[in-house]
N, C-alpha and C positions, 0 to 999 in steps of 0.2 A: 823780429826783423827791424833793423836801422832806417830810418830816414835817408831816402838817397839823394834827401839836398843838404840835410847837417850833420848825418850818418848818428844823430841822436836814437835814443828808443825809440820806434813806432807806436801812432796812439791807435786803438780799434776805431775809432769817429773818424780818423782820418788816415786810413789805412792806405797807401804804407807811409805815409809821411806821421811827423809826429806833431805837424798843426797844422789851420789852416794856413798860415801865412807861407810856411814852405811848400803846402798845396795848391794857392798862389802861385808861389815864385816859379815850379815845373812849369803850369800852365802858362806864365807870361813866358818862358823860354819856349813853349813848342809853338807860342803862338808868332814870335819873333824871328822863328826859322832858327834859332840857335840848336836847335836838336833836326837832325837828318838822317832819313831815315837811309842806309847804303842802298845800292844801285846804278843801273846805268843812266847815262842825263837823256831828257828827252826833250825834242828841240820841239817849239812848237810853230805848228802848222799853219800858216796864213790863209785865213778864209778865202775863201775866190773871187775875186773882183769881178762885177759886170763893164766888161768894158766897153760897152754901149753906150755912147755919151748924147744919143737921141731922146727929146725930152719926148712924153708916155704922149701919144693920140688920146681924144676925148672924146 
């Protein structure tokens, strides 16, 4: 199996890549958001505001 960041040999220590530095380099890319995974986008939700602007009784 190729390294699918320098399509070199695959090492078995650092399977499938063929070192750690290109096992690295994946993980700085998925952590970057450079890699997405397909799907529909999801918009996100805005928590609920209290909008009670009374300060609390004691």
């Amino acid at each position: 199996m190729s390294c699918p960041v320098c399509q070199k040999d695959g090492d078995p220590k650092y399977r499938p890549f063929c070192s750690k530095r290109c096992a690295d380099i994946d993980l700085g890319r998925w952590l970057s958001g450079s890699y997405v995974i397909p799907g529909e986008a999801v918009e996100d939700e805005a928590l609920p505001q209290d909008t009670d602007t009374t300060p609390p009784k004691h």
